[in-house]
BALOBA-1460 file (C-alpha; in Angstrom, 3 decimals):
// residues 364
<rec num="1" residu="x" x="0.000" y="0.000" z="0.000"/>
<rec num="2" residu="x" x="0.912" y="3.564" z="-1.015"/>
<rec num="3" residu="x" x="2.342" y="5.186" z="2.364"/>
<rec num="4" residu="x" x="0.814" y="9.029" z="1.945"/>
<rec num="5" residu="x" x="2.845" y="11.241" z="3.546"/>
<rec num="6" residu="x" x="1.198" y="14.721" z="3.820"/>
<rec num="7" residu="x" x="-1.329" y="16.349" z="6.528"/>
<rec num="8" residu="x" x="-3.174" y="19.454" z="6.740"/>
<rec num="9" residu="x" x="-2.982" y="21.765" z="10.027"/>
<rec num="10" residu="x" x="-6.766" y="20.705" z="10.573"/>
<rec num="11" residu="x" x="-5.449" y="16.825" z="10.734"/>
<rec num="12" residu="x" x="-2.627" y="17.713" z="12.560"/>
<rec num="13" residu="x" x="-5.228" y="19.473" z="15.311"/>
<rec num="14" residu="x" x="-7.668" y="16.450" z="15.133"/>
<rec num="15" residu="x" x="-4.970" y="14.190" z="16.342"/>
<rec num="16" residu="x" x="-3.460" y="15.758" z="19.256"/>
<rec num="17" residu="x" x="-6.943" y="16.327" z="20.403"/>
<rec num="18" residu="x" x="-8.141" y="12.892" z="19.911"/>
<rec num="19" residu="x" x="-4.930" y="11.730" z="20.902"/>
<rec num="20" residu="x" x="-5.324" y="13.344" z="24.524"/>
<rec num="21" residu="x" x="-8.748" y="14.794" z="24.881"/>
<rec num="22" residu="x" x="-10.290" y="10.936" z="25.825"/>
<rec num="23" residu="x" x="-7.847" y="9.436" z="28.288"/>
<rec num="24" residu="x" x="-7.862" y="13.139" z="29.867"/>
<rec num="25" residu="x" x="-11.542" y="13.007" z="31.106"/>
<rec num="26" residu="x" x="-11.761" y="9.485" z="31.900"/>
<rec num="27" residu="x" x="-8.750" y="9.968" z="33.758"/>
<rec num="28" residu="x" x="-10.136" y="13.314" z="35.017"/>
<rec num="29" residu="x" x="-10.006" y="13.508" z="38.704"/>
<rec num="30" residu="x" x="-6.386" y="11.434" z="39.144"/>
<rec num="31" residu="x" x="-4.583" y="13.512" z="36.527"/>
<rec num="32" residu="x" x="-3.707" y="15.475" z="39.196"/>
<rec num="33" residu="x" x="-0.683" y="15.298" z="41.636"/>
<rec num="34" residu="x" x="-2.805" y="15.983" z="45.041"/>
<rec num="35" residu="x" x="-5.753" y="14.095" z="45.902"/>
<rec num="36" residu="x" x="-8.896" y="15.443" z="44.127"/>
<rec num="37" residu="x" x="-10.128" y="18.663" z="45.378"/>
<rec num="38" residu="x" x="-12.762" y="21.510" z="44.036"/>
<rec num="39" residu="x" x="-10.059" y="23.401" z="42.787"/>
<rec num="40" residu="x" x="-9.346" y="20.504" z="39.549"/>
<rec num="41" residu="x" x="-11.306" y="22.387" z="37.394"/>
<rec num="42" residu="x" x="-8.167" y="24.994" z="37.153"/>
<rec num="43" residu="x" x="-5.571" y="22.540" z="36.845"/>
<rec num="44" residu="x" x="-6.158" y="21.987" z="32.934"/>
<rec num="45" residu="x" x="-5.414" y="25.361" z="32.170"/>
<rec num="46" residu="x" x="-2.397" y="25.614" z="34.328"/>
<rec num="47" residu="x" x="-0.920" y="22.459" z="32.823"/>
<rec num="48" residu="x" x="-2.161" y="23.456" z="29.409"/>
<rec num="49" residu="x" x="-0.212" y="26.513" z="28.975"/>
<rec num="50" residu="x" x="2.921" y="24.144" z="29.512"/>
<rec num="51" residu="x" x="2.264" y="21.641" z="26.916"/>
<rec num="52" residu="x" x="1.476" y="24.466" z="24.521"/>
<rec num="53" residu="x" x="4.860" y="26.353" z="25.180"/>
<rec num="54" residu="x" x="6.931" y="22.872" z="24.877"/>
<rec num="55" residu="x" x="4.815" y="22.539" z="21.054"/>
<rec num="56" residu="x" x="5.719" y="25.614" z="20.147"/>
<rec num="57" residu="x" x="9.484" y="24.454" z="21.485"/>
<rec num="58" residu="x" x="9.097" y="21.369" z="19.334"/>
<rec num="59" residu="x" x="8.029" y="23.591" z="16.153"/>
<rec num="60" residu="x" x="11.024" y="26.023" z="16.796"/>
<rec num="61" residu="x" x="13.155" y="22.609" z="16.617"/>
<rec num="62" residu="x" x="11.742" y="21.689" z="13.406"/>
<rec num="63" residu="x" x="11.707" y="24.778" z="11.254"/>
<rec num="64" residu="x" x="15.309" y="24.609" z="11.341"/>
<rec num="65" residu="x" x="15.121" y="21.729" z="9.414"/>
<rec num="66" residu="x" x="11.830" y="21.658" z="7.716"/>
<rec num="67" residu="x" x="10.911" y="18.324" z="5.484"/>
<rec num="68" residu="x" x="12.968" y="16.575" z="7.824"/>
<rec num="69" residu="x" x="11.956" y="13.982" z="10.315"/>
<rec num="70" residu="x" x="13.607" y="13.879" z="13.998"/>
<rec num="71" residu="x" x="15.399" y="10.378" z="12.577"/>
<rec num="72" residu="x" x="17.381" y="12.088" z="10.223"/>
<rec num="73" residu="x" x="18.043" y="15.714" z="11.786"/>
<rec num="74" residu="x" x="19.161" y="14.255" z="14.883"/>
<rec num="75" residu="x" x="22.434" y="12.471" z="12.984"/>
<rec num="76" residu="x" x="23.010" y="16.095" z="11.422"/>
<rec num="77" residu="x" x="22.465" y="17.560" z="14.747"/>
<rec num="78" residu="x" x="24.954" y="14.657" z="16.832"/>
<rec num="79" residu="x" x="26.776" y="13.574" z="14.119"/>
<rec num="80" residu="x" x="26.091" y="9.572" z="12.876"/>
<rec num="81" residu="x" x="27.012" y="7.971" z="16.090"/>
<rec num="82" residu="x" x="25.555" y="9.660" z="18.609"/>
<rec num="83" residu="x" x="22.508" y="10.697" z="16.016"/>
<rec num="84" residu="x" x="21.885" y="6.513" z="16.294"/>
<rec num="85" residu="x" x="22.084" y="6.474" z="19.837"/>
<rec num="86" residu="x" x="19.436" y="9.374" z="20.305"/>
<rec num="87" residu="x" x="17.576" y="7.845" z="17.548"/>
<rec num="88" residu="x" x="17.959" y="4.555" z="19.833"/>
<rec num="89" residu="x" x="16.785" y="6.264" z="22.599"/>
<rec num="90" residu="x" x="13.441" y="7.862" z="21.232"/>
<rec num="91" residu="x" x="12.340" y="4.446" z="19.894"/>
<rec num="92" residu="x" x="12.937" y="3.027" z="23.302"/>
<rec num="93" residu="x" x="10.580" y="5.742" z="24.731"/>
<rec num="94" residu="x" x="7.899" y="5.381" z="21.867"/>
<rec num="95" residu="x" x="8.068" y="1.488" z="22.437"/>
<rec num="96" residu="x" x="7.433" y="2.376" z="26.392"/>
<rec num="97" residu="x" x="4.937" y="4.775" z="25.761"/>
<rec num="98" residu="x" x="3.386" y="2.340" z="23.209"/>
<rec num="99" residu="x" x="3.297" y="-0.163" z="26.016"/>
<rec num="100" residu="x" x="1.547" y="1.873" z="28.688"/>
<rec num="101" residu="x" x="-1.149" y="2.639" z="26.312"/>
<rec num="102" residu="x" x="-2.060" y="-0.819" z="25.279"/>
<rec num="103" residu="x" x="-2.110" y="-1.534" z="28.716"/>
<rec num="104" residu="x" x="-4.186" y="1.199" z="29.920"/>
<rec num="105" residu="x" x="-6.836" y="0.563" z="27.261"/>
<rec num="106" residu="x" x="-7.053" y="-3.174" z="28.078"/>
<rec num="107" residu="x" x="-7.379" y="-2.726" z="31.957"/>
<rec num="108" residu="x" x="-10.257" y="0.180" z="31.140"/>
<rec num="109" residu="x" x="-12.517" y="-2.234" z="29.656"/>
<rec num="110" residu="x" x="-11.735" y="-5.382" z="32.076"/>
<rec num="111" residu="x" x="-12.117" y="-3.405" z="34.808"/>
<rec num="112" residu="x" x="-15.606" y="-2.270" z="33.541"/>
<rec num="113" residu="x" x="-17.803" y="-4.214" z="31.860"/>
<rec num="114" residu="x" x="-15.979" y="-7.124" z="30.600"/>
<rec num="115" residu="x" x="-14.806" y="-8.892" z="33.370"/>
<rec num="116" residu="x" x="-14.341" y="-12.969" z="32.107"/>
<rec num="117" residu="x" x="-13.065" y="-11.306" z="29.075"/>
<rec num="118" residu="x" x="-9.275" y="-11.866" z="28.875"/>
<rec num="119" residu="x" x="-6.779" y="-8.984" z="28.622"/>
<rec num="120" residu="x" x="-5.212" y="-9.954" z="25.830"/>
<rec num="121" residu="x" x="-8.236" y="-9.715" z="23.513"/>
<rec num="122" residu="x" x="-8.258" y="-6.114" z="23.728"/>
<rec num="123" residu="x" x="-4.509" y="-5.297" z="23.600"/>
<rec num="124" residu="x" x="-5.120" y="-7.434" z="20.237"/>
<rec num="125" residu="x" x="-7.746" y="-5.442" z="19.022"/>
<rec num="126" residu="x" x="-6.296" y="-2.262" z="20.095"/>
<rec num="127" residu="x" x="-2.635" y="-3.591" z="18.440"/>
<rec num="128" residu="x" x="-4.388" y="-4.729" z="15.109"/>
<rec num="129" residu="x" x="-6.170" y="-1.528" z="14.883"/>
<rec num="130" residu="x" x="-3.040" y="0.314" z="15.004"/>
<rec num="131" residu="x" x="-1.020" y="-1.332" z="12.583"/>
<rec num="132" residu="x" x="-4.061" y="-1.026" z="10.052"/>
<rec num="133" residu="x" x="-4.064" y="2.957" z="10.339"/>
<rec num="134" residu="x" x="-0.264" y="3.228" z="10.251"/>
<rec num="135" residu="x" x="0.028" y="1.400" z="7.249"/>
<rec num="136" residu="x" x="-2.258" y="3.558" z="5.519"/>
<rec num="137" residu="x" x="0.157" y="5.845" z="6.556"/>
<rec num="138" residu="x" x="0.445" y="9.120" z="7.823"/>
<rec num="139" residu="x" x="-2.735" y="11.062" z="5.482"/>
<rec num="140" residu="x" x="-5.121" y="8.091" z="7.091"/>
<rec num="141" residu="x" x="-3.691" y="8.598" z="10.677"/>
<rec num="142" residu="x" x="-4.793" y="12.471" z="10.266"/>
<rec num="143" residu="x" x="-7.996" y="11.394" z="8.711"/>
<rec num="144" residu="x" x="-8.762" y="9.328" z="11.687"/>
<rec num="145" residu="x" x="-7.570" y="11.722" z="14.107"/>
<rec num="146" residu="x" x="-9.807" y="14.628" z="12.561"/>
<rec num="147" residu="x" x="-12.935" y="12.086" z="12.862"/>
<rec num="148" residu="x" x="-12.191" y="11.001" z="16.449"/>
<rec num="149" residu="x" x="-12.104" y="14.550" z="17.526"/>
<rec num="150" residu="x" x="-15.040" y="15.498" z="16.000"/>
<rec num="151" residu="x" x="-16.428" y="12.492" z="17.731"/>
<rec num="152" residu="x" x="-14.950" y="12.628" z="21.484"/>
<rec num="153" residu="x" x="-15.855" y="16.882" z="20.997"/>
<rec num="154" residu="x" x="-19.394" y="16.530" z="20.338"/>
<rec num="155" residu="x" x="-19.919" y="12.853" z="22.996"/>
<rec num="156" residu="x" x="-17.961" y="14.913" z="25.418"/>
<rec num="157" residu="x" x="-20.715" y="17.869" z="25.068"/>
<rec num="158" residu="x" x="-23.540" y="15.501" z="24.938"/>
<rec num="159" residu="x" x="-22.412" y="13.969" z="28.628"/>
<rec num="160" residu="x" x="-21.769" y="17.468" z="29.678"/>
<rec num="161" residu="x" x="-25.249" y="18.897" z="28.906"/>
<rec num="162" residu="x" x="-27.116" y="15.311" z="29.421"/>
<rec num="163" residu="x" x="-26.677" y="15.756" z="33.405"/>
<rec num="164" residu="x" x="-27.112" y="19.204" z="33.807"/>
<rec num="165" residu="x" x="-29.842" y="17.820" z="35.707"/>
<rec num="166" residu="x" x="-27.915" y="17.117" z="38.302"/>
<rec num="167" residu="x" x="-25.678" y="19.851" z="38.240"/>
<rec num="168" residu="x" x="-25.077" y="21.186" z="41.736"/>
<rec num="169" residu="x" x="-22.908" y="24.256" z="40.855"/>
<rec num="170" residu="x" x="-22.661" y="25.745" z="44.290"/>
<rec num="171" residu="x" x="-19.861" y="22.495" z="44.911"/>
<rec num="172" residu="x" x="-17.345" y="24.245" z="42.419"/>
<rec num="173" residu="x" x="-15.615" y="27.624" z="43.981"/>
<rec num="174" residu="x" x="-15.329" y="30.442" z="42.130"/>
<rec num="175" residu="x" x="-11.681" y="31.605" z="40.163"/>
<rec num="176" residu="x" x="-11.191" y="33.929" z="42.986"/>
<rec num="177" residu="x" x="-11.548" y="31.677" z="45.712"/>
<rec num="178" residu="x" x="-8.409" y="29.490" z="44.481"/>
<rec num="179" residu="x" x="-5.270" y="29.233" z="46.078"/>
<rec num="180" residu="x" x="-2.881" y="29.408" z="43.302"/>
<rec num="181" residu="x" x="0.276" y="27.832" z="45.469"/>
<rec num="182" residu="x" x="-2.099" y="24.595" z="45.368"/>
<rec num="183" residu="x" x="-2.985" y="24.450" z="42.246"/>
<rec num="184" residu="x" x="0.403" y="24.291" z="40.763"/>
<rec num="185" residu="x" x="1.482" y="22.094" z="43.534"/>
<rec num="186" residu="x" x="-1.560" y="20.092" z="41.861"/>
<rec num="187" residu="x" x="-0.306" y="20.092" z="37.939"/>
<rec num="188" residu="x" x="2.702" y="18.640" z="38.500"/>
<rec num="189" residu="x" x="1.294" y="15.435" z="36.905"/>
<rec num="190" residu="x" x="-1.096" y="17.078" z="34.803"/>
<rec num="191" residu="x" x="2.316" y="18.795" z="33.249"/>
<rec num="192" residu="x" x="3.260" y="15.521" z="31.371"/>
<rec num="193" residu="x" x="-0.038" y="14.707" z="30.308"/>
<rec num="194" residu="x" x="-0.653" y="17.914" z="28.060"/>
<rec num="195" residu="x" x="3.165" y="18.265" z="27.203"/>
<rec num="196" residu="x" x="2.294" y="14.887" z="25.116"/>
<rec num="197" residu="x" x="1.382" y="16.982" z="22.607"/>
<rec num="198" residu="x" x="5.288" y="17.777" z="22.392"/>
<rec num="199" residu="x" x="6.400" y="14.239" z="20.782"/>
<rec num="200" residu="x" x="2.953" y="14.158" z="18.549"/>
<rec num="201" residu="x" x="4.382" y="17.237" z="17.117"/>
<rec num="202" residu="x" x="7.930" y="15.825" z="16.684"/>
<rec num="203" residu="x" x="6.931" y="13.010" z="15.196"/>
<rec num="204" residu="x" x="4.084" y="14.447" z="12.825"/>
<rec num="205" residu="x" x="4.840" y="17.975" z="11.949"/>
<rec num="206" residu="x" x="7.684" y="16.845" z="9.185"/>
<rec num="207" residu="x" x="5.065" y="15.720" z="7.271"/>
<rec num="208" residu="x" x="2.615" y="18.335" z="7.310"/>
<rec num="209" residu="x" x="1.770" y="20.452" z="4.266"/>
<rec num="210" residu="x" x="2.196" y="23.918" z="4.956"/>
<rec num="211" residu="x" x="4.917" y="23.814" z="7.603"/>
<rec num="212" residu="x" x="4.323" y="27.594" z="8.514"/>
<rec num="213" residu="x" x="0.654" y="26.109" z="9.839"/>
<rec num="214" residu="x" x="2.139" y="24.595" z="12.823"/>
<rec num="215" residu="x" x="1.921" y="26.698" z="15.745"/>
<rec num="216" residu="x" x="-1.691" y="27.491" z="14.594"/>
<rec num="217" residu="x" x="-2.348" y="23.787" z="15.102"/>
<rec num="218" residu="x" x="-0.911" y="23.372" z="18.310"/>
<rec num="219" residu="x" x="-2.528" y="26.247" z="19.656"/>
<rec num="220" residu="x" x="-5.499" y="25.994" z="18.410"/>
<rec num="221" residu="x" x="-5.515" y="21.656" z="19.275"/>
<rec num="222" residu="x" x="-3.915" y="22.510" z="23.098"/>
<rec num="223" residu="x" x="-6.993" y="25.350" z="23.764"/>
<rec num="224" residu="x" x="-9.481" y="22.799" z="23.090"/>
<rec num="225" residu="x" x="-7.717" y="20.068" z="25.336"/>
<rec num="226" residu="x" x="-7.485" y="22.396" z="28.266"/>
<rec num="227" residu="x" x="-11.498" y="23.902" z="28.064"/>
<rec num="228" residu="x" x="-12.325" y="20.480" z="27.793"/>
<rec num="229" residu="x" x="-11.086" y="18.836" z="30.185"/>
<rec num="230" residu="x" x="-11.074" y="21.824" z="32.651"/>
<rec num="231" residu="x" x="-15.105" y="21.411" z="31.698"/>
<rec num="232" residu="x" x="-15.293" y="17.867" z="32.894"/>
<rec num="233" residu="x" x="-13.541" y="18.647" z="35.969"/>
<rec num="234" residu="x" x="-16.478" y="21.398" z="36.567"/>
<rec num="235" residu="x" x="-18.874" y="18.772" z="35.860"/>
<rec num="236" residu="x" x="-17.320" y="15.614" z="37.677"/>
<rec num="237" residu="x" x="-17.641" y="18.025" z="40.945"/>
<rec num="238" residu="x" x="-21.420" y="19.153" z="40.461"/>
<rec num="239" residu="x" x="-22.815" y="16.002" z="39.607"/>
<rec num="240" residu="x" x="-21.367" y="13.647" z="41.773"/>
<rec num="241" residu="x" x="-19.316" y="15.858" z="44.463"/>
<rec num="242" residu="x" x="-15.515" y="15.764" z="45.763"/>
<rec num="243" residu="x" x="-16.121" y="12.662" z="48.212"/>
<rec num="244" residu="x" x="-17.913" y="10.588" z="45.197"/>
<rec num="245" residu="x" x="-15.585" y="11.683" z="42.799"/>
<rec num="246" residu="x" x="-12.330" y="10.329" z="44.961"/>
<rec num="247" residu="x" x="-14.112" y="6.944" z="45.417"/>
<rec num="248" residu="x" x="-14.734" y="6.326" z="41.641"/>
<rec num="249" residu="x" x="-11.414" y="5.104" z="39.131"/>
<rec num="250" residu="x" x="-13.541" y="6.277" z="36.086"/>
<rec num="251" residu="x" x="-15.847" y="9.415" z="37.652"/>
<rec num="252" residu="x" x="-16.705" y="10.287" z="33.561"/>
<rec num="253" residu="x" x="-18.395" y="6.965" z="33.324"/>
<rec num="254" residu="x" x="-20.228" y="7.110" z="36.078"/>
<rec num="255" residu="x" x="-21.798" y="10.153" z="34.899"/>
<rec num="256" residu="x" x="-22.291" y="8.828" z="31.814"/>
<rec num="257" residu="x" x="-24.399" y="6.121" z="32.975"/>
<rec num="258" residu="x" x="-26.552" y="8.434" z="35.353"/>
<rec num="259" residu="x" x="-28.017" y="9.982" z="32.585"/>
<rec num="260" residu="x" x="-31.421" y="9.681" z="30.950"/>
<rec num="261" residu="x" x="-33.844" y="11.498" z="28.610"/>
<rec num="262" residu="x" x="-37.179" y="9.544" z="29.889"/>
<rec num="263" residu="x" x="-36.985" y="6.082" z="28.296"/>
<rec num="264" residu="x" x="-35.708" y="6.793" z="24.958"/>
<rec num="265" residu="x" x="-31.916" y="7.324" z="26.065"/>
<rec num="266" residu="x" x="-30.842" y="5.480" z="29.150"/>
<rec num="267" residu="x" x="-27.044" y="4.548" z="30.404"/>
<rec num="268" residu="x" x="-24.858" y="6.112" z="27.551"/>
<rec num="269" residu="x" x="-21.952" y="4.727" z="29.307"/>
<rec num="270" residu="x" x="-21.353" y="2.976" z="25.847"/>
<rec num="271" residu="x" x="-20.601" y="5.978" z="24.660"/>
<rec num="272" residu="x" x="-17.626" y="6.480" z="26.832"/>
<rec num="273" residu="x" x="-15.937" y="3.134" z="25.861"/>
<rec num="274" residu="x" x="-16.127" y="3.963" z="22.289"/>
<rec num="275" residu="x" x="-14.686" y="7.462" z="22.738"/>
<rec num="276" residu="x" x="-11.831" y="5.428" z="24.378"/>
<rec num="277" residu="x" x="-11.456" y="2.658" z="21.452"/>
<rec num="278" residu="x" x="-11.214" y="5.034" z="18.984"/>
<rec num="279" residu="x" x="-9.361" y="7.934" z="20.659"/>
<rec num="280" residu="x" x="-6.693" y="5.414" z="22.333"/>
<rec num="281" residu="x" x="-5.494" y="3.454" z="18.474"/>
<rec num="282" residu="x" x="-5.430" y="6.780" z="17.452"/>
<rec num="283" residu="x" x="-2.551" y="7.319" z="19.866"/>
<rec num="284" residu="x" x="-1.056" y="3.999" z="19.643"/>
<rec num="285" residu="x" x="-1.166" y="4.647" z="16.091"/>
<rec num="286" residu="x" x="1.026" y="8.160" z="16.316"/>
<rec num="287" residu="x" x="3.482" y="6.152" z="18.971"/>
<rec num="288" residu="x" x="3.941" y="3.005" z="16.263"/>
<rec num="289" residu="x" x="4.123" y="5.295" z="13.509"/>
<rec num="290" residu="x" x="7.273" y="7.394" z="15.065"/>
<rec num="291" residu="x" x="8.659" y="4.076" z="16.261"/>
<rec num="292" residu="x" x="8.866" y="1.946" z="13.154"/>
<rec num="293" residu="x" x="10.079" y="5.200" z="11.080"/>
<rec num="294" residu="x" x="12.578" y="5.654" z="13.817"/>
<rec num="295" residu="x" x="13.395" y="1.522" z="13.323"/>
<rec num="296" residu="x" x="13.332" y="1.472" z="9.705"/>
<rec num="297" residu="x" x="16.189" y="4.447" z="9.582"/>
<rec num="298" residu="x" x="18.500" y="3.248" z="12.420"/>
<rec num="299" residu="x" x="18.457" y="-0.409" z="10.412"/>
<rec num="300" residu="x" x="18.141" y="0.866" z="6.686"/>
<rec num="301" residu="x" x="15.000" y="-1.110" z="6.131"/>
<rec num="302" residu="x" x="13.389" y="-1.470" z="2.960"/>
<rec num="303" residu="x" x="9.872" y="-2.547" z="4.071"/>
<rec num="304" residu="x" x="8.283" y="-0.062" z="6.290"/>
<rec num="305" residu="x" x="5.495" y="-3.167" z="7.266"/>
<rec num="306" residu="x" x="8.247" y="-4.789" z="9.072"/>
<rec num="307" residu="x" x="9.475" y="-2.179" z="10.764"/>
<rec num="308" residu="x" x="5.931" y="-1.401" z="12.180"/>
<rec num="309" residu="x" x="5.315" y="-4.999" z="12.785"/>
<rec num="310" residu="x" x="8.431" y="-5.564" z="14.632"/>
<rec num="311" residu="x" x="7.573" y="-2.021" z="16.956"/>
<rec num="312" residu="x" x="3.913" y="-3.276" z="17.836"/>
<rec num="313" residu="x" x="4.838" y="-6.700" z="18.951"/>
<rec num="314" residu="x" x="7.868" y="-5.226" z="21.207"/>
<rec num="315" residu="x" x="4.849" y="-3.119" z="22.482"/>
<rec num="316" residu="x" x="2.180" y="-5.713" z="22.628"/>
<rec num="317" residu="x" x="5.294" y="-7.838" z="25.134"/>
<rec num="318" residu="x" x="6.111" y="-4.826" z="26.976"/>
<rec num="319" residu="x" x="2.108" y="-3.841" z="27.950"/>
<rec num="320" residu="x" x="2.004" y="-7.073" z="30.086"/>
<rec num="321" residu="x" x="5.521" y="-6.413" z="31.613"/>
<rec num="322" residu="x" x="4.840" y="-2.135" z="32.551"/>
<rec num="323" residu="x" x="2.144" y="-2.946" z="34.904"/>
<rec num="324" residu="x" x="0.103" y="-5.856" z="37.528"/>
<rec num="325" residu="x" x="-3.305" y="-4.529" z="37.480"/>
<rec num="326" residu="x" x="-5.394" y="-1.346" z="37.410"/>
<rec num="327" residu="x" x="-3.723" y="0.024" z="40.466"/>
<rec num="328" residu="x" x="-0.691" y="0.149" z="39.325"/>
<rec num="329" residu="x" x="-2.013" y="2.312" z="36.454"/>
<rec num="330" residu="x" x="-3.396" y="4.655" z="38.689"/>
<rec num="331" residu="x" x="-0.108" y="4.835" z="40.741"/>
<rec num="332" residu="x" x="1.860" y="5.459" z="38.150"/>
<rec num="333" residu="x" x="0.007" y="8.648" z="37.656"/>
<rec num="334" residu="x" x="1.735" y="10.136" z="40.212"/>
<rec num="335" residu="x" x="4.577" y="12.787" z="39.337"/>
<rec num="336" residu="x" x="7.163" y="11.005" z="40.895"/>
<rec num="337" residu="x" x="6.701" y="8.148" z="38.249"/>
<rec num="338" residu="x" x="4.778" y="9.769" z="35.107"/>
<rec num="339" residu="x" x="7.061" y="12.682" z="35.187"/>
<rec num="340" residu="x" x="10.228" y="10.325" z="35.288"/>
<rec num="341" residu="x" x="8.579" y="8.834" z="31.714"/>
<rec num="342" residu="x" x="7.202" y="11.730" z="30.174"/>
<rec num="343" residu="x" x="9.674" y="14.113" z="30.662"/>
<rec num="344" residu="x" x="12.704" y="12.735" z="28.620"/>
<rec num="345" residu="x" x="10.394" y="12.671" z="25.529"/>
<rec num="346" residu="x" x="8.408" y="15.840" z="25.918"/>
<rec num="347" residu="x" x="11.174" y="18.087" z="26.998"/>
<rec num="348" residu="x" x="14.770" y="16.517" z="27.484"/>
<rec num="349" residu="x" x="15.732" y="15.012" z="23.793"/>
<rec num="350" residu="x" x="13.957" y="17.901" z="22.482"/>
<rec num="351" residu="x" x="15.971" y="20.377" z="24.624"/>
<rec num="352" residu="x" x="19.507" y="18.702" z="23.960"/>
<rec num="353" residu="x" x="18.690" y="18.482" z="20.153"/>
<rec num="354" residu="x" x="18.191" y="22.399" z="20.275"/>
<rec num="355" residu="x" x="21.189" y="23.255" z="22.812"/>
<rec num="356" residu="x" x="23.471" y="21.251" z="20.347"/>
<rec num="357" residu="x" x="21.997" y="22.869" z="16.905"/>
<rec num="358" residu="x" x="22.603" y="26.643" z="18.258"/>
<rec num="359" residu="x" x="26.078" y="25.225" z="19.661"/>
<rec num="360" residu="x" x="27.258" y="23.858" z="16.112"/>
<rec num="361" residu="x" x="24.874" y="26.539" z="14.635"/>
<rec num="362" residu="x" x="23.771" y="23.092" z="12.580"/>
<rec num="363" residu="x" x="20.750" y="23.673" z="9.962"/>
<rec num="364" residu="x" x="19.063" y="21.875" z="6.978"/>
């Protein structure tokens, strides 16, 4: 199959949203670094402006070597040794990454619904899926992402509005009752979670059509993120209340399946689980995408199908070795660990990469 290698900004947008917006709000009320308090609903915006300053970082990166994908400016950049060994390095964190998310996806629904269902069937589904969009390359993953985030946008807004009866706004404190010392004591975690948009950018923006479109995108894609989510936050406290909220892993599907229109509409929890199929393969697909074409240049392969096959089954092994069970997903969104992962990617090969090219005043 032909591998299409050009996005629009508009693509580029629907796939960082897609690619965050979903796991954000189920994850709502632990993507936070303190326990959950009526002050969450700020967090997103706090943690937000981060991820859209590292973007714009990423971007800054690029355009000094526009056409060019981090694979191949990085060897310019380091010179051929050390270029592999960076190169090395970012596949090892895309493979990680890769891992985590198969894994989260997998425990979501076992955890849920499907109880006597075994793990591995959805890590399957979720890894099949994947491969499929990446080897319609890189035009079909923006397709996808632009369709997902019209999807998770308007189901997102639909749960929203369908328990407004139930809204008790008087739980959520006003802007000017916030303690800001707190709340950036409570974005620590929140900080790696939007600054994912960093390595979506390094990996995708090489291919997108007009280059000069990118900060657009990620300002525009990092806006929505952060009124979203900081929206379900708002709503996670009225409707169910900070003492509910703490006692629930997945508060957005609770409040999902609390809703109602008479008899017609009843329990759209089903709703949630497809915003999470479709929005989670379409970041799987941006993580295998980055790692194969990081595999296929460090090995000079011909076939980029085995280079994405080879990347998916290292992350399909690695999802049952990352984590035990659900808890350990939930502990490992504390800053002390997600911060450990996130940051190398987001901010510290990124960072070195620029420090070097202004060094050795390198270019393309």
């Amino acid at each position: 199959m032909k591998n299409i290698q050009q996005i629009s900004w508009t693509q580029l947008v629907g796939v960082i949203v897609a690619t965050k917006l979903t796991g954000t709000l189920t994850y709502g009320y632990i993507v936070k670094s303190e326990p959950f308090a009526e002050e969450a609903w700020m967090v997103p915006l706090i943690a937000g402006s981060f991820g859209l300053l590292i973007g714009l970082f990423v971007y800054k990166l690029s355009s000094r070597f526009p056409g060019q994908t981090v694979f191949q400016y990085s060897k310019k950049i380091m010179g051929t040794f050390l270029g592999w060994i960076i190169n090395f390095i970012i596949v090892v964190l895309l493979i990680d990454w890769g891992g985590v998310t198969i894994r989260q996806f997998s425990e979501y629904y076992t955890s849920l619904k499907y109880l006597d269902t075994p793990l591995f069937i959805f890590s399957l589904l979720i890894a099949l899926l994947a491969v499929q969009i990446v080897r319609g390359g890189v035009e079909v993953l923006g397709r996808q992402g632009v369709i997902m985030a019209f999807f998770v946008i308007f189901a997102s807004l639909f749960i929203y509005f369908g328990s407004a009866n139930r809204w008790e706004l008087g739980e959520v404190p006003a802007p000017w009752e916030l303690h800001m010392g707190e709340l950036i004591q409570q974005s620590f975690t929140p900080l790696g979670v939007f600054g994912e948009v960093s390595w979506v950018v390094l990996l995708l923006l090489p291919h997108l059509n007009q280059f000069k479109d990118g900060p657009r995108a990620i300002i525009i894609s990092t806006v929505i993120n952060s009124i979203m989510v900081s929206a379900a936050a708002v709503v996670l406290i009225a409707v169910l209340g900070e003492d509910l909220v703490r006692l629930t892993i997945f508060p957005s599907f609770e409040v999902a399946s609390a809703i109602s229109f008479g008899v017609v509409v009843e329990r759209i929890e089903w709703l949630v689980s497809l915003l999470w199929l479709g929005s989670m393969a379409v970041k799987l697909s941006v993580l295998l995408y980055g790692g194969a074409a990081g595999v296929q240049s460090m090995f000079q392969m011909k076939q980029f199908k085995n280079a994405i096959w080879i990347v998916i089954s290292l992350m399909f092994i690695w999802s049952y070795l990352v984590f035990d069970n659900i808890h350990e997903i939930i502990g490992f969104l504390m800053p002390e660990k997600w911060l450990l992962h996130a940051l190398p990617l987001q901010v510290g090969i990124p960072a070195l990469l620029m420090l070097v090219a202004l060094i050795r005043r390198v270019k393309g």
